[in-house]
DOMAR-879437 format. One record per residue: x, y, z of N, C-alpha, C in turn; residue number from 1; residue in three letters. Coordinates in steps of 0.1 Angstrom, whole numbers. Example, Ala and Ser with C-alpha at 12.3 -4.5 7.8 and 13.67 -1.06 7.14 Angstrom:
<recs>
+--------+---------+-------+---------+----------+-------+--------+---------+-------+-----+-----+
| n_east | n_north |  n_up | ca_east | ca_north | ca_up | c_east | c_north |  c_up |   i |  aa |
+--------+---------+-------+---------+----------+-------+--------+---------+-------+-----+-----+
|    132 |     -57 |    78 |     123 |      -45 |    78 |    132 |     -33 |    78 |   1 | ALA |
|    128 |     -22 |    71 |     137 |      -11 |    71 |    129 |       0 |    79 |   2 | SER |
+--------+---------+-------+---------+----------+-------+--------+---------+-------+-----+-----+
</recs>
This chain:
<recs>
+--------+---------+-------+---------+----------+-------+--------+---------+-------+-----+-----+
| n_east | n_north |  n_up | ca_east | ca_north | ca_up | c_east | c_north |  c_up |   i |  aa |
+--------+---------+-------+---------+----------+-------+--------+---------+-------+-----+-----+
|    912 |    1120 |   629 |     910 |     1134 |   625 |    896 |    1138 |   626 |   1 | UNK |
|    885 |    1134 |   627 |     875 |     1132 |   626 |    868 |    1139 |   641 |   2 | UNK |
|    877 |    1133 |   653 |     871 |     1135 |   664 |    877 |    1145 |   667 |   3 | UNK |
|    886 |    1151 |   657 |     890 |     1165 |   660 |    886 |    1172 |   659 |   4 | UNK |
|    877 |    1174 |   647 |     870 |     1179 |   636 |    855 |    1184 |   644 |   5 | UNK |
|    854 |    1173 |   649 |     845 |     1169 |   659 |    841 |    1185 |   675 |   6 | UNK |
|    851 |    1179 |   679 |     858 |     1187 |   692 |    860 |    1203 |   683 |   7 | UNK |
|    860 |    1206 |   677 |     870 |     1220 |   673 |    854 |    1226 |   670 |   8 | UNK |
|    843 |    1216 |   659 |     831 |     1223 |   655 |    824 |    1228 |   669 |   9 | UNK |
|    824 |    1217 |   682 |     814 |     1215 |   690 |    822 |    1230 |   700 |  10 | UNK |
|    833 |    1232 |   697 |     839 |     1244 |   709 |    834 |    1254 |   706 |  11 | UNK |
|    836 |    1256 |   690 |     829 |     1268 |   683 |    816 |    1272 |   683 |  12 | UNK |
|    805 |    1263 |   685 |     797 |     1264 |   683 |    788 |    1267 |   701 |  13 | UNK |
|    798 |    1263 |   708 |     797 |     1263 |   728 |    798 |    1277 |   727 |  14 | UNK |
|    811 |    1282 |   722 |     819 |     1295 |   722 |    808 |    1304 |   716 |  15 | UNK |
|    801 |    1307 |   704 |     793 |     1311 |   699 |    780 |    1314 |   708 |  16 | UNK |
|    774 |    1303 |   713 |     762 |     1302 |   717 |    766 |    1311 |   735 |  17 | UNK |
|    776 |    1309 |   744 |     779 |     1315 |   753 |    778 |    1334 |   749 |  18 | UNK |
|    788 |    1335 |   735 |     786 |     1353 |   734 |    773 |    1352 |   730 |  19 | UNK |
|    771 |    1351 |   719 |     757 |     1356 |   719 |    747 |    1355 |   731 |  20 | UNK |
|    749 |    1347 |   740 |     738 |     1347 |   751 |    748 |    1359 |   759 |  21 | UNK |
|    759 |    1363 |   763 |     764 |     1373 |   764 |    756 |    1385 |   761 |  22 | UNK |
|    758 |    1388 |   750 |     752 |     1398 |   741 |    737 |    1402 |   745 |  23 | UNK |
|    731 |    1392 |   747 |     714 |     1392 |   747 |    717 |    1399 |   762 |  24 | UNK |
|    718 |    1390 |   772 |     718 |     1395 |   784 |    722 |    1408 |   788 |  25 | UNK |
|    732 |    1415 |   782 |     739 |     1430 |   786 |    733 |    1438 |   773 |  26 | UNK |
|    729 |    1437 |   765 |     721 |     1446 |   758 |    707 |    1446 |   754 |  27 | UNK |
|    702 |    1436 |   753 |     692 |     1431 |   742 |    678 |    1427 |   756 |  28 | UNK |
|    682 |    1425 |   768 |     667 |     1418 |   776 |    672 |    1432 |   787 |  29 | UNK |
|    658 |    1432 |   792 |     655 |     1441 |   800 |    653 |    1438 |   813 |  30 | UNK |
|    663 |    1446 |   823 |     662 |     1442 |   836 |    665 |    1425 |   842 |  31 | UNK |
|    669 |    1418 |   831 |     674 |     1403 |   830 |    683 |    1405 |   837 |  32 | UNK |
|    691 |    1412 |   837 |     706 |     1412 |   846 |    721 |    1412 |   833 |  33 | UNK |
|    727 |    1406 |   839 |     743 |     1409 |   829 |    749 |    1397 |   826 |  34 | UNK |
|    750 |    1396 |   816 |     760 |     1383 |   808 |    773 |    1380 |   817 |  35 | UNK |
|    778 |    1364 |   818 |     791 |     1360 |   822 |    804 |    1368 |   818 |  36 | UNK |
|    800 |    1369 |   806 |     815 |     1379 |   802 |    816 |    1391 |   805 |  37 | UNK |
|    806 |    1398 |   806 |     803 |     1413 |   808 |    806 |    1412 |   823 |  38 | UNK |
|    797 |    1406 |   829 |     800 |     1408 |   844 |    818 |    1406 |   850 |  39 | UNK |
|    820 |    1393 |   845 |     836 |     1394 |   849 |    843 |    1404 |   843 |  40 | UNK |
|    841 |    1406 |   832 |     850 |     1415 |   828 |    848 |    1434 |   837 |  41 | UNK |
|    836 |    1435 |   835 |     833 |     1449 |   843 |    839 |    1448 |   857 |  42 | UNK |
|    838 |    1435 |   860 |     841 |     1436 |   879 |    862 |    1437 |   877 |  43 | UNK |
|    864 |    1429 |   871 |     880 |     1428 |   868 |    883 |    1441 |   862 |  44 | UNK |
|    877 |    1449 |   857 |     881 |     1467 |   852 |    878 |    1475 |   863 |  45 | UNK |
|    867 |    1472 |   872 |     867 |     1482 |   880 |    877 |    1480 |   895 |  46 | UNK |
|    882 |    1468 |   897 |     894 |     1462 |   905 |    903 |    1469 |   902 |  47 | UNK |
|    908 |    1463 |   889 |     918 |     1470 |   886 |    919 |    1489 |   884 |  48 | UNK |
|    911 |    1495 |   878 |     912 |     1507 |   880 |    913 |    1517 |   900 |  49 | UNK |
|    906 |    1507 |   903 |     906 |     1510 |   918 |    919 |    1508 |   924 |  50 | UNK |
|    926 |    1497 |   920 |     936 |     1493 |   927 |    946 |    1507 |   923 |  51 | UNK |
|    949 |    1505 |   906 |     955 |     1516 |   902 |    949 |    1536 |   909 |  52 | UNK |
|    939 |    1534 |   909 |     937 |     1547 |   915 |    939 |    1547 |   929 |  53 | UNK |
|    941 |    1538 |   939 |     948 |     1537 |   950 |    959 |    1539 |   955 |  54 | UNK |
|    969 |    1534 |   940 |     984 |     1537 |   944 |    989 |    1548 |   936 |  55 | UNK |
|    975 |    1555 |   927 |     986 |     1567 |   923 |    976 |    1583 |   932 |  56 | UNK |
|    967 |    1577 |   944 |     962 |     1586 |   954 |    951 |    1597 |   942 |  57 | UNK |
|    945 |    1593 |   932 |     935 |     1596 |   925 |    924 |    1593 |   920 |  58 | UNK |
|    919 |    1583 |   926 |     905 |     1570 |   926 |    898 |    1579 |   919 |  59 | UNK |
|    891 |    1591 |   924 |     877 |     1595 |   918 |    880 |    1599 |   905 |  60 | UNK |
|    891 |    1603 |   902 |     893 |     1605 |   884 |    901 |    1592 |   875 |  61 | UNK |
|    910 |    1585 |   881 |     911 |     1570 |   876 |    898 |    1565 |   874 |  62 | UNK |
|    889 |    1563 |   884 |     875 |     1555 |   882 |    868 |    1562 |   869 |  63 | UNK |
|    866 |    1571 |   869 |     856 |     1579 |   856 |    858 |    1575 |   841 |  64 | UNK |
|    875 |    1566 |   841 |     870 |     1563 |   828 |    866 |    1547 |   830 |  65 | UNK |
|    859 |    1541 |   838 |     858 |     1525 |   838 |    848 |    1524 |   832 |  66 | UNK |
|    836 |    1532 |   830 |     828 |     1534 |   821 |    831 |    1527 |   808 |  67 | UNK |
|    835 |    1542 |   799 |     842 |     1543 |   785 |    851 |    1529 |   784 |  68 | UNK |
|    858 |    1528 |   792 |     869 |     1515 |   789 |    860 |    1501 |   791 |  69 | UNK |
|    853 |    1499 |   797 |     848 |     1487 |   799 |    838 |    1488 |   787 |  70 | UNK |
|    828 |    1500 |   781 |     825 |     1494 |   770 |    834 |    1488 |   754 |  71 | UNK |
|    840 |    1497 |   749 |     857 |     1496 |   744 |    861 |    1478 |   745 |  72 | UNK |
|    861 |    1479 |   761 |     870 |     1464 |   760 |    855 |    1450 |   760 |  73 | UNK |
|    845 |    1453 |   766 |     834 |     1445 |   759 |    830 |    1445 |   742 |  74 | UNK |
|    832 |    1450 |   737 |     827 |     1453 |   719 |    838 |    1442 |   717 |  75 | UNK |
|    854 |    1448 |   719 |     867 |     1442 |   716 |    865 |    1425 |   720 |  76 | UNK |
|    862 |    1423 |   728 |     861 |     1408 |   738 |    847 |    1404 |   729 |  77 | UNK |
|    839 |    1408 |   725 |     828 |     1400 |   715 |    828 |    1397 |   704 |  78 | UNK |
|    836 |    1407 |   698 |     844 |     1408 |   683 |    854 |    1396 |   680 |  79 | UNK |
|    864 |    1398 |   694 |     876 |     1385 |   691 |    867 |    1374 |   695 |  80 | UNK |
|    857 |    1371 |   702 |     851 |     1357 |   708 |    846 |    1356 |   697 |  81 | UNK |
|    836 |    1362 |   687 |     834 |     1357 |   677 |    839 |    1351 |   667 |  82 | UNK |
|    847 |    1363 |   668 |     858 |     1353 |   651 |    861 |    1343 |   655 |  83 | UNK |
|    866 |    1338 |   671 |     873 |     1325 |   676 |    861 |    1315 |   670 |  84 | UNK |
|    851 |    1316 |   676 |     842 |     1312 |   675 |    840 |    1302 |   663 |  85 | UNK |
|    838 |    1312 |   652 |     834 |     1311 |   634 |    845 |    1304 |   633 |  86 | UNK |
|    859 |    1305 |   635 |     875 |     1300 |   630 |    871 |    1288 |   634 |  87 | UNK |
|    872 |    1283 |   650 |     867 |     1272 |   652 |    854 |    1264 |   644 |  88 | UNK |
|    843 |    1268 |   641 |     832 |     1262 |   630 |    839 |    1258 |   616 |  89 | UNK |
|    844 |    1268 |   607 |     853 |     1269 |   598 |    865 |    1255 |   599 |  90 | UNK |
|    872 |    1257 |   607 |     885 |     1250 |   607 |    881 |    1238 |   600 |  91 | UNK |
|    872 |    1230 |   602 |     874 |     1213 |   597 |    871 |    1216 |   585 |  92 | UNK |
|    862 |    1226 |   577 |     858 |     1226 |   566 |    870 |    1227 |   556 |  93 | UNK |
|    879 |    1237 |   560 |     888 |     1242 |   549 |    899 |    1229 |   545 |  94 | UNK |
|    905 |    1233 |   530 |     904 |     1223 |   522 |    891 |    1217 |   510 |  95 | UNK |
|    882 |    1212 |   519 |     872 |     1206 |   514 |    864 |    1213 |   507 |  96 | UNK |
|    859 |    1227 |   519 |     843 |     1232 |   513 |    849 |    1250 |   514 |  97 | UNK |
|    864 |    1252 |   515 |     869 |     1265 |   514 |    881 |    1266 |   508 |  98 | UNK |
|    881 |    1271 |   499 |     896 |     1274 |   493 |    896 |    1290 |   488 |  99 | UNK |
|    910 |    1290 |   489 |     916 |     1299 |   482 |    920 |    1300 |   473 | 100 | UNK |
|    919 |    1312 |   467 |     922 |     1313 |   448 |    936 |    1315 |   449 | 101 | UNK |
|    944 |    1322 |   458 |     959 |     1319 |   455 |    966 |    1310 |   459 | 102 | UNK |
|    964 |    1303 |   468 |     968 |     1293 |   478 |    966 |    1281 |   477 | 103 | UNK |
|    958 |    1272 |   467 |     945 |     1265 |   469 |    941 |    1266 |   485 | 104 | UNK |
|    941 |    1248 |   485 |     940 |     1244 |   500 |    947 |    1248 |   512 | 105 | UNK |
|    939 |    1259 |   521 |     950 |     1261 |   536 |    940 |    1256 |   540 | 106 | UNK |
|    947 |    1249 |   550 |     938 |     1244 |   565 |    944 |    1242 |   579 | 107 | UNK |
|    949 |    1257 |   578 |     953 |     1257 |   594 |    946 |    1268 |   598 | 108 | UNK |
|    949 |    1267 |   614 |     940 |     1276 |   621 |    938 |    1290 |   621 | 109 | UNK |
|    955 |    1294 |   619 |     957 |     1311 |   613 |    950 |    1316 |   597 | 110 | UNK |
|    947 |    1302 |   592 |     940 |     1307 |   581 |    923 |    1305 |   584 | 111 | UNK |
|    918 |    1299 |   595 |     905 |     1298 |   594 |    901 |    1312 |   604 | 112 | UNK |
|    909 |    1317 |   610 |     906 |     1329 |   620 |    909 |    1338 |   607 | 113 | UNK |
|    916 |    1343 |   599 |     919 |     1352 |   592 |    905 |    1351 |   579 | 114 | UNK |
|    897 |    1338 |   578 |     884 |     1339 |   572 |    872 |    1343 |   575 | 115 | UNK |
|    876 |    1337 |   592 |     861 |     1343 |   598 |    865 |    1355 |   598 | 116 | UNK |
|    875 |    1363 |   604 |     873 |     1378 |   605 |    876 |    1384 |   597 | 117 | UNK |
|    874 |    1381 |   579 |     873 |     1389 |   573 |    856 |    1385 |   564 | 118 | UNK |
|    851 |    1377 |   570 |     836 |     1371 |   567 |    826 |    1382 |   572 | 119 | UNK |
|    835 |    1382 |   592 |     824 |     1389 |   599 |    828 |    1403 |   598 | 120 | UNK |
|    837 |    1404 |   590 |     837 |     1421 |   591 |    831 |    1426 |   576 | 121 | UNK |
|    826 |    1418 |   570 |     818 |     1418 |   558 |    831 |    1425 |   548 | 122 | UNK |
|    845 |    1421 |   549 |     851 |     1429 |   541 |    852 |    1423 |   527 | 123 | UNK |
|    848 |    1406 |   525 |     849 |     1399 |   512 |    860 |    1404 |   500 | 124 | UNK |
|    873 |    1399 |   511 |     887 |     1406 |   501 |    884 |    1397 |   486 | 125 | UNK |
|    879 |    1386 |   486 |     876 |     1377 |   472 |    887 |    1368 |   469 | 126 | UNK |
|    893 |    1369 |   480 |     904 |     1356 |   477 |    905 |    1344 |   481 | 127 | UNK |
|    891 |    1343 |   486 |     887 |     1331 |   496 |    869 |    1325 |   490 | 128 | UNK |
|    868 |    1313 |   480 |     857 |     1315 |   480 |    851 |    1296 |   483 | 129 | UNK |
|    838 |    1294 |   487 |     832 |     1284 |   487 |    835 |    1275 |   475 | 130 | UNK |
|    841 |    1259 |   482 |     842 |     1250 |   471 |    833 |    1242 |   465 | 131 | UNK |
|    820 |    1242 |   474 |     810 |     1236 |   474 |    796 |    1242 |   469 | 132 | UNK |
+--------+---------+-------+---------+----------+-------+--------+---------+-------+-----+-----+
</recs>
């Protein structure tokens, strides 16, 4: 269990350190160029809108929203990589150094993603507190 524990912290914390260098690069540095995620993902929206504006004979107004939509689905794609992220950090802990006031101990994964993203969305429902 241990080397699980192991593997699950070390993905999270890979996963973490990748968006955030994400992040830095497409918003935060100047003239640096464009993050892994951003880049694939903008080039995979603008394919696809092209392809789609090809077969419905409307490219230059299909294309106009790749803009809007590629920012939309980058925010969405940093939001869920995060929480993956924190869930994976989280996971080995719960039980031990996380519990819940109505549940005691969960320690499965749908409950360590359902802590990070209610941690990072600063909503602190209060039913989840530090055992340690």
């Amino acid at each position: 269990m241990m080397v699980m524990a192991w593997i699950a912290y070390s993905a999270g914390v890979a996963l973490l350190l990748l968006t955030l260098f994400d992040v830095y690069r497409t918003v935060l540095s100047n003239g640096m160029g464009r993050g892994p995620i951003e880049s694939t993902l903008s080039h995979r929206v603008w394919l696809s809108l092209r392809w789609l504006g090809e077969r419905l004979g409307r490219r230059p107004s299909v294309s106009a929203v790749a803009g809007p939509l590629i920012v939309i689905l980058l925010i969405t794609s940093w939001s869920l990589l995060l929480t993956l992220a924190f869930a994976l950090i989280y996971w080995p802990q719960l039980g031990s150094g996380v519990r819940s006031s109505d549940h005691g101990a969960m320690e499965s994964f749908s409950f360590a993603f359902y802590y990070s993203g209610f941690t990072l969305t600063t909503l602190g429902i209060g039913d989840l507190y530090p055992a340690t």
